[in-house]
Each structure stands twice: as C-alpha cells, then as structure tokens.
C-alpha positions in Angstrom: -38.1 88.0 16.6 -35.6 87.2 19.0 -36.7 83.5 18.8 -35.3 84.1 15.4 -32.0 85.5 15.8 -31.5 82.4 18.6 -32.4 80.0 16.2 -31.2 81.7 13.3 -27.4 82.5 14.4 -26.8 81.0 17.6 -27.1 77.7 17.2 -25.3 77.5 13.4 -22.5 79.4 15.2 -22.6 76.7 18.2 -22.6 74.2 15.7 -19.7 75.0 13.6 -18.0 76.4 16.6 -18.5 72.4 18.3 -16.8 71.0 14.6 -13.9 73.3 14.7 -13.3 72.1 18.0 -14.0 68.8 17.8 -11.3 68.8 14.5 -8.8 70.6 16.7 -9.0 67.8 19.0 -9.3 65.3 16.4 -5.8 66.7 15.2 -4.0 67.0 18.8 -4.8 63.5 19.7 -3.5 62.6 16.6 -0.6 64.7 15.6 0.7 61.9 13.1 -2.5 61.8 11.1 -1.6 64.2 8.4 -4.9 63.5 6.3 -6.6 64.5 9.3 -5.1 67.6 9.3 -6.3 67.7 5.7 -9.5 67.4 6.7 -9.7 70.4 9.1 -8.3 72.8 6.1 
C-alpha cells in the first residue's frame, strides 16, 4: 500500500515539480524569449 502511494503521487509530483522548474529556468536564462514564456503558461 504504501508502495502505492510512493509510486502513485510522489513521483508524478517530482515529475511535474522537476518541469516547472526546469521552465522557470528555461525562462530566467532567457528573459528575451517571450514564446518561452508562452510555453510555461
């Protein structure tokens, strides 16, 4: 069961916590890129 709620939640949430940042980023490094910022919304 626990295996399950690891697997289940965690890692999803890891995931899409690992794209936000990695857009964040994405967006800092380059401020200028509007359609980047585009992309994040």
């Amino acid at each position: 069961m626990v295996e399950l709620v690891i697997f289940g939640i965690a890692f999803p949430l890891l995931a899409w916590l690992a794209t936000i940042r990695a857009r964040l980023l994405t967006i800092r490094v380059h401020p200028t890129g509007s359609f980047k910022l585009g992309e994040a919304l």
